[in-house]
PANUTI-264646 format. One record per atom (N, C-alpha, C): residue number from 0; residue in three letters; y, x, z. Coordinates in Angstrom, 1 decimal, m for minus. Example, Ala and Ser with C-alpha at 12.3 -4.5 7.8 and 13.67 -1.06 7.14 Angstrom:
# PANUTI-264646
[r 0,'ALA',[m5.7,13.2,7.8]]
[r 0,'ALA',[m4.5,12.3,7.8]]
[r 0,'ALA',[m3.3,13.2,7.8]]
[r 1,'SER',[m2.2,12.8,7.1]]
[r 1,'SER',[m1.1,13.7,7.1]]
[r 1,'SER',[0.0,12.9,7.9]]
***
This chain:
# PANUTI-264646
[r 0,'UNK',[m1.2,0.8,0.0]]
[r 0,'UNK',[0.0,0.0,0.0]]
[r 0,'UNK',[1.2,0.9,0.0]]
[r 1,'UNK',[2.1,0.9,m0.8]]
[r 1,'UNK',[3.4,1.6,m1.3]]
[r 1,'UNK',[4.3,1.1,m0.6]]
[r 2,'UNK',[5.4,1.6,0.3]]
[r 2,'UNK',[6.7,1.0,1.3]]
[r 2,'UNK',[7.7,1.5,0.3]]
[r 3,'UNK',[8.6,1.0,0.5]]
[r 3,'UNK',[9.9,1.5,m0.2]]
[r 3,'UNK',[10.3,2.6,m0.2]]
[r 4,'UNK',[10.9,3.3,m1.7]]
[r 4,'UNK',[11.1,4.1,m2.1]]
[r 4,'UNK',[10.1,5.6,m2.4]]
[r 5,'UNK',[8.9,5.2,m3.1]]
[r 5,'UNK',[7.7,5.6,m3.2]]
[r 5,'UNK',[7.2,6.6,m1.7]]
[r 6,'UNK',[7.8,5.7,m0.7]]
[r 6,'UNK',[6.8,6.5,0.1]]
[r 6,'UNK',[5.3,5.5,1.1]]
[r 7,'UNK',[4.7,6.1,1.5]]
[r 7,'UNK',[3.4,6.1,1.9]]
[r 7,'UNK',[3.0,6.4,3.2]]
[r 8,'UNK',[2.6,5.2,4.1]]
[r 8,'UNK',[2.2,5.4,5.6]]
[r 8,'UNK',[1.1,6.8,5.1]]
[r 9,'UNK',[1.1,7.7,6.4]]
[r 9,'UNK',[0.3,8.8,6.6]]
[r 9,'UNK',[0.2,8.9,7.9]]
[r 10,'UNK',[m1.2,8.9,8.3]]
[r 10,'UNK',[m1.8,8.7,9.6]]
[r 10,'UNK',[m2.4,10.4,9.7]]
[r 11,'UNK',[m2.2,10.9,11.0]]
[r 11,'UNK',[m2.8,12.3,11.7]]
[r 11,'UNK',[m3.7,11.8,12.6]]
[r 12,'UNK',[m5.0,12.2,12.1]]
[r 12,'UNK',[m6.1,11.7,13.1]]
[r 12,'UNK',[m7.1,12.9,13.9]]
[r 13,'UNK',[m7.2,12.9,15.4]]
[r 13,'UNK',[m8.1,14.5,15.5]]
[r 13,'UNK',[m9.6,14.0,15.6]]
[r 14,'UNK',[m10.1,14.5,15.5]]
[r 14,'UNK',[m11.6,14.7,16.5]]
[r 14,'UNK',[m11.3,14.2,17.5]]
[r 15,'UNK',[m12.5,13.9,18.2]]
[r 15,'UNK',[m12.0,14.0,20.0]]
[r 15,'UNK',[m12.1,14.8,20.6]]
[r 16,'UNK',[m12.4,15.9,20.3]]
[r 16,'UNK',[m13.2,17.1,20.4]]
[r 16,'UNK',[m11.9,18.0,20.4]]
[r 17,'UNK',[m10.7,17.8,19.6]]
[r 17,'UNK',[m9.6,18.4,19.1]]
[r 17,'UNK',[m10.5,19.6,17.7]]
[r 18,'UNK',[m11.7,19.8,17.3]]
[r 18,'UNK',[m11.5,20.7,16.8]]
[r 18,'UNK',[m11.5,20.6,15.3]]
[r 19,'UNK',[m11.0,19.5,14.6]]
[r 19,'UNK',[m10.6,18.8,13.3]]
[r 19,'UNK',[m9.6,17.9,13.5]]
[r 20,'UNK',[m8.6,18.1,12.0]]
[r 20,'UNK',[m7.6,16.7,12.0]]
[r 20,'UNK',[m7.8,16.7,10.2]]
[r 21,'UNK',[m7.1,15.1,10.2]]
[r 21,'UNK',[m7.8,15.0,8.9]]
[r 21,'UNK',[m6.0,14.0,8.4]]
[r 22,'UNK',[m5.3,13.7,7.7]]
[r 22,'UNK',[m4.1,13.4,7.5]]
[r 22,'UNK',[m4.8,12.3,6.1]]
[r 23,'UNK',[m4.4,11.2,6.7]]
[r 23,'UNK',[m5.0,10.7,5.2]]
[r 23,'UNK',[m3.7,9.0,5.1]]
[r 24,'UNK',[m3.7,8.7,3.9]]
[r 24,'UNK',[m3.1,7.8,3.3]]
[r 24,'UNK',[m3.5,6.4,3.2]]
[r 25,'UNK',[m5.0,5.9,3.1]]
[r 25,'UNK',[m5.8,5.1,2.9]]
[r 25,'UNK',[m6.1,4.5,4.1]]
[r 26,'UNK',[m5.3,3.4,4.4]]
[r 26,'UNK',[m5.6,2.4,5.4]]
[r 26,'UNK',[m7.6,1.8,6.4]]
[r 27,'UNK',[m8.2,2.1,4.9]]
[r 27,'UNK',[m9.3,1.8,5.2]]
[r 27,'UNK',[m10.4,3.3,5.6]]
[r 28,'UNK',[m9.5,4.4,5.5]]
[r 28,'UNK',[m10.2,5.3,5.7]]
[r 28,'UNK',[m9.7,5.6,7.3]]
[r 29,'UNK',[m8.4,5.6,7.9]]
[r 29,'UNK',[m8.0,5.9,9.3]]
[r 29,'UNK',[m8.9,4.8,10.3]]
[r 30,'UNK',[m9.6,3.3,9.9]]
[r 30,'UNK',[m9.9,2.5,10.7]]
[r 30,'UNK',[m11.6,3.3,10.6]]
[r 31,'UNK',[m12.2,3.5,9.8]]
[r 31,'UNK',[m13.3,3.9,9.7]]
[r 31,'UNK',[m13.8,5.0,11.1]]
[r 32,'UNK',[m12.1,6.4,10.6]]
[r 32,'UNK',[m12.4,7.4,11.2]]
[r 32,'UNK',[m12.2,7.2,12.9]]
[r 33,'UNK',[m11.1,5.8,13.2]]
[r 33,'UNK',[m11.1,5.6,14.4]]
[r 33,'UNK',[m12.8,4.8,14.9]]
[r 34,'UNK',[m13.4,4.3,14.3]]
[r 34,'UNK',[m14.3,3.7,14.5]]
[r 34,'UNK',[m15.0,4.7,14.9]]
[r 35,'UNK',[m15.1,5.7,14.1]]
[r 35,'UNK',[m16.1,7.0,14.8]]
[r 35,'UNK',[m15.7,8.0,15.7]]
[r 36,'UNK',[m14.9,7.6,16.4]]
[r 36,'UNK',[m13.9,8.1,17.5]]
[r 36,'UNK',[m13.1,9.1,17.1]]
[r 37,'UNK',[m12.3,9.3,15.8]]
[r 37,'UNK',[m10.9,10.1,15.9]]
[r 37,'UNK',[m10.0,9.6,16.0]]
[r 38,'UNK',[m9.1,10.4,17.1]]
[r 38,'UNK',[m7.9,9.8,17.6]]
[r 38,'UNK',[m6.6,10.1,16.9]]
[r 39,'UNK',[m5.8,8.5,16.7]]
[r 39,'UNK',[m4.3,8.6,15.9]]
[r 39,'UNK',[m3.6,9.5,17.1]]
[r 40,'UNK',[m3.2,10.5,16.2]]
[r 40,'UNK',[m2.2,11.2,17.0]]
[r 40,'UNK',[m0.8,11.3,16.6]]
[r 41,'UNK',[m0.2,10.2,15.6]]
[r 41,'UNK',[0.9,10.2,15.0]]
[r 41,'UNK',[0.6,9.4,14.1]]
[r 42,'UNK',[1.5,8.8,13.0]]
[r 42,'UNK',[2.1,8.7,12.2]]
[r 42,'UNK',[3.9,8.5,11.3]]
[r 43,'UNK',[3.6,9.0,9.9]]
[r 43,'UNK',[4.8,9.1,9.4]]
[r 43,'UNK',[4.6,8.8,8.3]]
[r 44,'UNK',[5.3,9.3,7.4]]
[r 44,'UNK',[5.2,8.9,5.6]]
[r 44,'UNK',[5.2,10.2,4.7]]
[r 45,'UNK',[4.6,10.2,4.1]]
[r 45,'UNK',[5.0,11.0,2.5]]
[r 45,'UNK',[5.3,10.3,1.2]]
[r 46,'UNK',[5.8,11.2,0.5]]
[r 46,'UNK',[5.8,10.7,m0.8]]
[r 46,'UNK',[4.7,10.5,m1.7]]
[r 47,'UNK',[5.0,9.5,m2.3]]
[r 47,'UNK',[3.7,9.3,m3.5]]
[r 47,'UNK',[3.8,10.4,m4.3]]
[r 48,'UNK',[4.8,10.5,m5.1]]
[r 48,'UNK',[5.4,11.6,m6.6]]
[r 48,'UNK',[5.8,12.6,m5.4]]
[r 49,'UNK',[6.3,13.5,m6.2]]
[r 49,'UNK',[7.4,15.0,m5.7]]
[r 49,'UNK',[8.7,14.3,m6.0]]
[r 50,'UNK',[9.7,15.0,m5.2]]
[r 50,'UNK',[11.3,14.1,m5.1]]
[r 50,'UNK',[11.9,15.2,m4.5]]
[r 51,'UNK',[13.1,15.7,m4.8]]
[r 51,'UNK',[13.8,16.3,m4.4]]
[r 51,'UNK',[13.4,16.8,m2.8]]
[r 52,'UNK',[13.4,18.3,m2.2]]
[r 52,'UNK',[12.9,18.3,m1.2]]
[r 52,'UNK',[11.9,17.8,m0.5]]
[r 53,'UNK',[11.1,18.1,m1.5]]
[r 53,'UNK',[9.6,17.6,m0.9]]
[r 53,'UNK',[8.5,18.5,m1.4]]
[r 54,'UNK',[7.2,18.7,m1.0]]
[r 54,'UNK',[6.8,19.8,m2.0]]
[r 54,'UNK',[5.1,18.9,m1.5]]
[r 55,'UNK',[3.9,19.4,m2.6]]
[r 55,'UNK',[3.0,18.8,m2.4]]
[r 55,'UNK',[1.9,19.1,m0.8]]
[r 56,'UNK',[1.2,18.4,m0.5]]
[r 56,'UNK',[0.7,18.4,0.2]]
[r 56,'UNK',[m1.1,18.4,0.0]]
[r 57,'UNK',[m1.9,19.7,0.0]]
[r 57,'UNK',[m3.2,19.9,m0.6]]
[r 57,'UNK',[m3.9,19.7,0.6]]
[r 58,'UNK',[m4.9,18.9,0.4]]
[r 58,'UNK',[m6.0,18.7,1.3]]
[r 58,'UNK',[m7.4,19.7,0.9]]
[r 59,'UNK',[m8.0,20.2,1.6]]
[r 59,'UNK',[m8.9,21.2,1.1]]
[r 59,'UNK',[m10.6,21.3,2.1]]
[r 60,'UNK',[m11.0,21.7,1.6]]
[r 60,'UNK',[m12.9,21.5,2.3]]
[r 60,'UNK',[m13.6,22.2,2.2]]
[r 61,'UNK',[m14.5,23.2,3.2]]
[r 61,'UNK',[m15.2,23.8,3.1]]
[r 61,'UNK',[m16.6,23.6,4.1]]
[r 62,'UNK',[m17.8,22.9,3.5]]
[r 62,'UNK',[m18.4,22.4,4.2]]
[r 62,'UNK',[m17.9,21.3,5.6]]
[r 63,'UNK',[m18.0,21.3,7.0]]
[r 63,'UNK',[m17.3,20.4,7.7]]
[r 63,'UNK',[m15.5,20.8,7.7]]
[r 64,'UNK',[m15.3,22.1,7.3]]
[r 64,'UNK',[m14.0,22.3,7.5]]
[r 64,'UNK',[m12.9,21.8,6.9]]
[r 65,'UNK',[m11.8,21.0,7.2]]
[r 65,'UNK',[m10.9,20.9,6.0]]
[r 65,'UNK',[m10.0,21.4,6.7]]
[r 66,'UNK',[m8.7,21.8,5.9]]
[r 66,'UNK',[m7.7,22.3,6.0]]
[r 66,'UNK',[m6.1,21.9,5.1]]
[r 67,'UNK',[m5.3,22.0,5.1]]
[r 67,'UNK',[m4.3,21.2,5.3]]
[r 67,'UNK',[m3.1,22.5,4.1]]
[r 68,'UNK',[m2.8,22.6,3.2]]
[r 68,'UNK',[m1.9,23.3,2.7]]
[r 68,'UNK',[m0.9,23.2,1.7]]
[r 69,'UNK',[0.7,23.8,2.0]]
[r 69,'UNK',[1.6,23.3,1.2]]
[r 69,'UNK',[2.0,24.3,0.2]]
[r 70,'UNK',[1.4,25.4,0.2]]
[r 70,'UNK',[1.6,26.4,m0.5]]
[r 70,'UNK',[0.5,27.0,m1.5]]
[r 71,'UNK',[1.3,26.6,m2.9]]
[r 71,'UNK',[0.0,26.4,m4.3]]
[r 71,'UNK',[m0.2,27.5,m4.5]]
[r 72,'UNK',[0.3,28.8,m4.1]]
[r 72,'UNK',[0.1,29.8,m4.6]]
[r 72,'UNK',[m1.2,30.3,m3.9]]
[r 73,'UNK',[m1.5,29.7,m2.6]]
[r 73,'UNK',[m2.6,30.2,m1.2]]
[r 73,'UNK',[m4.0,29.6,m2.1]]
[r 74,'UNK',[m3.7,28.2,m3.0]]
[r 74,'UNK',[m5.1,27.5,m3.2]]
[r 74,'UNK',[m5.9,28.6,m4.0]]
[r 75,'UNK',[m5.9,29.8,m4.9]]
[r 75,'UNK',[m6.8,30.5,m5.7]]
[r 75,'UNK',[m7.0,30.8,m4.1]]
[r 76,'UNK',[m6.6,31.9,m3.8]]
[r 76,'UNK',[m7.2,32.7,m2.0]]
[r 76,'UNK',[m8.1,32.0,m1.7]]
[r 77,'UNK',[m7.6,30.8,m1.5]]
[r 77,'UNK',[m8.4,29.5,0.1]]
[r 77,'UNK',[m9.8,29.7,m1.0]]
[r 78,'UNK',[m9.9,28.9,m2.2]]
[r 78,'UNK',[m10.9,28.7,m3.2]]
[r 78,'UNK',[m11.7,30.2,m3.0]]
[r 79,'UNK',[m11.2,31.2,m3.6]]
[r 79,'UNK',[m12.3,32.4,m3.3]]
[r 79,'UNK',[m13.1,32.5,m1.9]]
[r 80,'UNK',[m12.4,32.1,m0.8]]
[r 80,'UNK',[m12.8,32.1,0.3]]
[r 80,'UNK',[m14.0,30.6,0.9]]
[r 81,'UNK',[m14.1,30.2,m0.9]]
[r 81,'UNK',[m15.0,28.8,m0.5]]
[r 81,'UNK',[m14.7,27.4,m0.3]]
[r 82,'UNK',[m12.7,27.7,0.0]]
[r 82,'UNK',[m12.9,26.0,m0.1]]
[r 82,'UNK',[m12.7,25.2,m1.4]]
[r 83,'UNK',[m12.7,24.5,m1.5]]
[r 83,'UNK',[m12.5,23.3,m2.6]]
[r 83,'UNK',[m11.1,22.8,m2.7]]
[r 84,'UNK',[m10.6,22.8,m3.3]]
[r 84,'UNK',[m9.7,21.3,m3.2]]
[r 84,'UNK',[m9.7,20.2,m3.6]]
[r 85,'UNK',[m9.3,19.0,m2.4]]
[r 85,'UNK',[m9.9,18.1,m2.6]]
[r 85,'UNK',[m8.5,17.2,m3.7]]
[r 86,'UNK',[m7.7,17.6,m3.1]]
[r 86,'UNK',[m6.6,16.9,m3.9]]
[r 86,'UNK',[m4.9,17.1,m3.1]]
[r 87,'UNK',[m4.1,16.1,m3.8]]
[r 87,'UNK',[m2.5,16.2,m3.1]]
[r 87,'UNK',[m2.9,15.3,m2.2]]
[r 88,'UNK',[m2.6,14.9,m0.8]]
[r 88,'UNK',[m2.4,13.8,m0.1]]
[r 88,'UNK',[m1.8,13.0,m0.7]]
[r 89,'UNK',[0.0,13.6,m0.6]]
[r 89,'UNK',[1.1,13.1,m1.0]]
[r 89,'UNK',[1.8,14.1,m1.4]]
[r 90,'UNK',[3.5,14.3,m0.9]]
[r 90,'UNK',[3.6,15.2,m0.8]]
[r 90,'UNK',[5.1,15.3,0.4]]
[r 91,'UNK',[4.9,15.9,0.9]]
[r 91,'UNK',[5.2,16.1,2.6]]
[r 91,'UNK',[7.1,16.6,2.5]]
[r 92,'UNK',[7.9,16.2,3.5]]
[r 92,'UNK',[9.1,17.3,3.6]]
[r 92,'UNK',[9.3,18.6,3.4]]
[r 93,'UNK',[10.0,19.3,2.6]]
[r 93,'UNK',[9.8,20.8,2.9]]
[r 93,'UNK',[11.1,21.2,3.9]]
[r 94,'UNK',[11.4,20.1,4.9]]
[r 94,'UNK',[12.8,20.7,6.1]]
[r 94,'UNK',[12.9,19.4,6.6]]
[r 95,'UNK',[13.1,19.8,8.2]]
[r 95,'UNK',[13.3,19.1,9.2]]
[r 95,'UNK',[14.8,17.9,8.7]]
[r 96,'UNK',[14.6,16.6,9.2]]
[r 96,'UNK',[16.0,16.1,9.1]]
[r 96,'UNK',[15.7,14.8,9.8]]
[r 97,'UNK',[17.0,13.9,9.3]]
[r 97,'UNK',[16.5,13.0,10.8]]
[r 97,'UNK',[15.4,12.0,10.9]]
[r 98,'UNK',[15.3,11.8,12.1]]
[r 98,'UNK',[13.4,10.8,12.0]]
[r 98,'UNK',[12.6,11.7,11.9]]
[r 99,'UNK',[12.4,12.6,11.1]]
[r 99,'UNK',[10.9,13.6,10.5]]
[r 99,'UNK',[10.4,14.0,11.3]]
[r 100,'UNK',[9.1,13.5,11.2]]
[r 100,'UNK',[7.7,13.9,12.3]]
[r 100,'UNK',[7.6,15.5,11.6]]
[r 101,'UNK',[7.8,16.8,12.8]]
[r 101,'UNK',[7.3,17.9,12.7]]
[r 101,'UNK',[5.8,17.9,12.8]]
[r 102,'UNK',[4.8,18.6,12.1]]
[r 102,'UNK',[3.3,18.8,12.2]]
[r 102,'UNK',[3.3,20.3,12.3]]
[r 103,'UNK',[2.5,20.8,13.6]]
[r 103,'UNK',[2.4,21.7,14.2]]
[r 103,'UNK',[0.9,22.3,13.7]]
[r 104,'UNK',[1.1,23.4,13.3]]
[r 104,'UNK',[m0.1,24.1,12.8]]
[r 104,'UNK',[m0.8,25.1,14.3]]
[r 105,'UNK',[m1.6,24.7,14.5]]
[r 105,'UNK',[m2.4,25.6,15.2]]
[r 105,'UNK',[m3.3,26.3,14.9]]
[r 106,'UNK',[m4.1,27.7,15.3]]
[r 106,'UNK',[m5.1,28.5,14.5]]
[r 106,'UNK',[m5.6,29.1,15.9]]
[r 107,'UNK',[m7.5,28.8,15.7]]
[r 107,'UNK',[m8.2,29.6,16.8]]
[r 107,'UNK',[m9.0,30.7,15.9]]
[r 108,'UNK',[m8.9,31.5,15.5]]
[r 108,'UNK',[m9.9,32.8,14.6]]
[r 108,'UNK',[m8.9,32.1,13.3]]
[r 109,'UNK',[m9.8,31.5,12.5]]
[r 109,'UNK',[m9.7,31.1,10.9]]
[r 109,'UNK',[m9.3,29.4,10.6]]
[r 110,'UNK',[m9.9,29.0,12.3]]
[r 110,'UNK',[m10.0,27.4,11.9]]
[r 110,'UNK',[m8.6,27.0,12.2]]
[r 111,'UNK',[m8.4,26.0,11.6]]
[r 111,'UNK',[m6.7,25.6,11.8]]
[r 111,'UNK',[m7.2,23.8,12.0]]
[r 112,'UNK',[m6.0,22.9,12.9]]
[r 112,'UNK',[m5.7,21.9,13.1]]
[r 112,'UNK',[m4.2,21.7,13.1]]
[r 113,'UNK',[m4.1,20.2,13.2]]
[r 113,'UNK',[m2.5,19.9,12.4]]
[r 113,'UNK',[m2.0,18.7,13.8]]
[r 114,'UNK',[m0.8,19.1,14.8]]
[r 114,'UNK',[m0.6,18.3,16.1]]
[r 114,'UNK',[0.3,17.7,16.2]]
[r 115,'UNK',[0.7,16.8,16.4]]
[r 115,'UNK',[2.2,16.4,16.3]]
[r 115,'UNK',[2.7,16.4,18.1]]
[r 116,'UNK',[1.9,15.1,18.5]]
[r 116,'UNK',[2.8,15.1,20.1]]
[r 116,'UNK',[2.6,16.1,20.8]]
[r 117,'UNK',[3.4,16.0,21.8]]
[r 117,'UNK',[3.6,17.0,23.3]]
[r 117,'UNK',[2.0,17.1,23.6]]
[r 118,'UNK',[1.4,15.8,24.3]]
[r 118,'UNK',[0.2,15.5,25.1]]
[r 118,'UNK',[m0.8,16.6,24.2]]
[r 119,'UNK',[m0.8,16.4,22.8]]
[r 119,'UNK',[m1.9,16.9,22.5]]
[r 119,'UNK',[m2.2,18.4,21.7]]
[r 120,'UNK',[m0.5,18.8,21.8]]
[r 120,'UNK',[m0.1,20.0,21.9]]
[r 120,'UNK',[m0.7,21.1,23.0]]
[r 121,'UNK',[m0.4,20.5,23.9]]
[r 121,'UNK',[m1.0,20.9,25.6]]
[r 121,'UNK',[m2.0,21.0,25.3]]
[r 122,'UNK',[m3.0,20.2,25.1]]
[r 122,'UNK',[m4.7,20.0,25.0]]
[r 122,'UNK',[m5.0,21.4,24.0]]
[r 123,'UNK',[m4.2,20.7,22.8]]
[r 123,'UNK',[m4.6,22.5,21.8]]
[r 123,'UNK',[m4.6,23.8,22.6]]
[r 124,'UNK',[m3.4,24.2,23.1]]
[r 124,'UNK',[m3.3,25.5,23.7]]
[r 124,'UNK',[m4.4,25.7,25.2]]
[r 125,'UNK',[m4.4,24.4,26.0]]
[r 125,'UNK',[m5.2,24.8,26.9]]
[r 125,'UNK',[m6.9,24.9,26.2]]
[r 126,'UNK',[m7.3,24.5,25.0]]
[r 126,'UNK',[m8.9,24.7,24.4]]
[r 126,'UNK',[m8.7,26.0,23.5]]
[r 127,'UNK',[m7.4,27.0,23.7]]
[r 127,'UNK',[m7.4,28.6,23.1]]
[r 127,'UNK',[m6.9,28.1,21.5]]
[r 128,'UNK',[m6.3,27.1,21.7]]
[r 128,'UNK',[m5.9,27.4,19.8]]
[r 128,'UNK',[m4.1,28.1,20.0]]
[r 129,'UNK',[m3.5,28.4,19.1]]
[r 129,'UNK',[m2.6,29.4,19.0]]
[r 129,'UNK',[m1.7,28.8,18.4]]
[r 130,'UNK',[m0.7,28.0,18.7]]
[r 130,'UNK',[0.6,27.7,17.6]]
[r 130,'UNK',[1.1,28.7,17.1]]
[r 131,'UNK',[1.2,27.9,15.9]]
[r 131,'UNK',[1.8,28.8,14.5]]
[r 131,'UNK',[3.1,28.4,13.9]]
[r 132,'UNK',[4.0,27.0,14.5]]
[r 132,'UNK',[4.8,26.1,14.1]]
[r 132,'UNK',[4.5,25.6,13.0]]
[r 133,'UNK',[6.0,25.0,12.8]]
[r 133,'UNK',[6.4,24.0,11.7]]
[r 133,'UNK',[5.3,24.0,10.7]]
[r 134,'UNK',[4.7,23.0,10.0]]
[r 134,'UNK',[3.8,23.9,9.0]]
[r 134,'UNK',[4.2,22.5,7.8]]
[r 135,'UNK',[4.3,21.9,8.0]]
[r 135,'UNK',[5.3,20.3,7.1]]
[r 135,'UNK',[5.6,19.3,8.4]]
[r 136,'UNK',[6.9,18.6,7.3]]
[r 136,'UNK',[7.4,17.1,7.9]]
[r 136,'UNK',[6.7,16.3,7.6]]
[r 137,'UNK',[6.6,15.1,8.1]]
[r 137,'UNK',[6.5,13.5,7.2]]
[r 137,'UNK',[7.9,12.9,7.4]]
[r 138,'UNK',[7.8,12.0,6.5]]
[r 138,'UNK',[9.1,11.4,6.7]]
[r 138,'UNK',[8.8,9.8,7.9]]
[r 139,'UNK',[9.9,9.4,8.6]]
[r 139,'UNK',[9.9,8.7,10.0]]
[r 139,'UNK',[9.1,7.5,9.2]]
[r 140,'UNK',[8.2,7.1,9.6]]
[r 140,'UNK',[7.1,5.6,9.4]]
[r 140,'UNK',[8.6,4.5,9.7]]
[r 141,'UNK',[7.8,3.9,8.6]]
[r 141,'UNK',[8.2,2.5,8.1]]
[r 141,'UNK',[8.4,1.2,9.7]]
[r 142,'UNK',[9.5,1.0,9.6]]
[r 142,'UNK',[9.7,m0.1,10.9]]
[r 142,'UNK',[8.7,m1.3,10.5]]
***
C-alpha cells in the first residue's frame, strides 16, 4: 500500500534473540514475522523510486544471515564474500532532518543488526554488539 508522495510504511523487526533484524515493506510479511516472535522495534517510511536525497536501500542474504546496505559500490565485496542480493527495499534518507527515524548499525565480529530505540540499543551493547552509528534514515511514518 503506497502513502503519499511515493513513500512506503517500513517496519524494523528483530529476532527475539536480538541477533537478526530484517526491514521489510510488505504488510503481510511484518505480521507473519511477528507471529514467529520478531519484535517491531520501529517504524518509518521510505521511498518507493529514488528522489532527491535519498539513495537505495539493498537488502542482502547469506544463508540465515541478512544484512542491510546503502552503499552499491560494497554489493561486488558483500557478493564475493557469498552474499546474494536480494533486492532495493526502498530507498532510505541519505541525512538526518525532521521526523527521520535514525537506524543504528551495530557489529559483533562480521554480523551486523539495524536498532532504532533507546531500550533496545541498551539490550545490543549489553549482548557485546558494537555501535557503529547512523547507517540510514527512514522518513517519519504516516499519521
Amino acid at each position: 500500500m503506497m502513502a503519499a508522495a511515493g513513500l512506503m510504511p517500513a517496519w524494523i523487526l528483530q529476532r527475539g534473540d536480538l541477533q537478526a533484524t530484517i526491514v521489510t515493506t510488505d504488510l503481510q510479511k511484518k505480521a507473519q514475522l511477528e507471529k514467529d516472535g520478531w519484535l517491531l522495534d520501529d517504524v518509518g517510511q521510505l521511498q518507493a523510486d529514488a528522489v532527491e536525497g535519498s539513495g537505495p536501500l539493498y537488502r542482502l542474504l547469506r544463508g540465515p544471515e541478512r544484512l542491510l546496505e546503502t552503499d552499491a559500490a560494497q554489493l561486488p565485496v558483500l557478493e564475493r564474500a557469498g552474499f546474494e542480493v536480494e533486492g532495493i527495499v526502498g530507498h532510505a534518507a541519505a541525512s538526518a532532518g525532521p521526523g527521520r527515524v535514525a537506524v543504528i548499525q551495530f557489529a559483533k565480529g562480521e554480523q551486523k543488526i539495524w536498532v532504532v530505540k533507546d531500550a533496545q540499543q541498551k539490550k545490543a551493547m549489553q549482548n557485546g554488539w558494537s555501535r557503529m552509528g547512523v547507517h540510514f534514515w527512514l522518513w517519519p511514518a504516516a499519521k
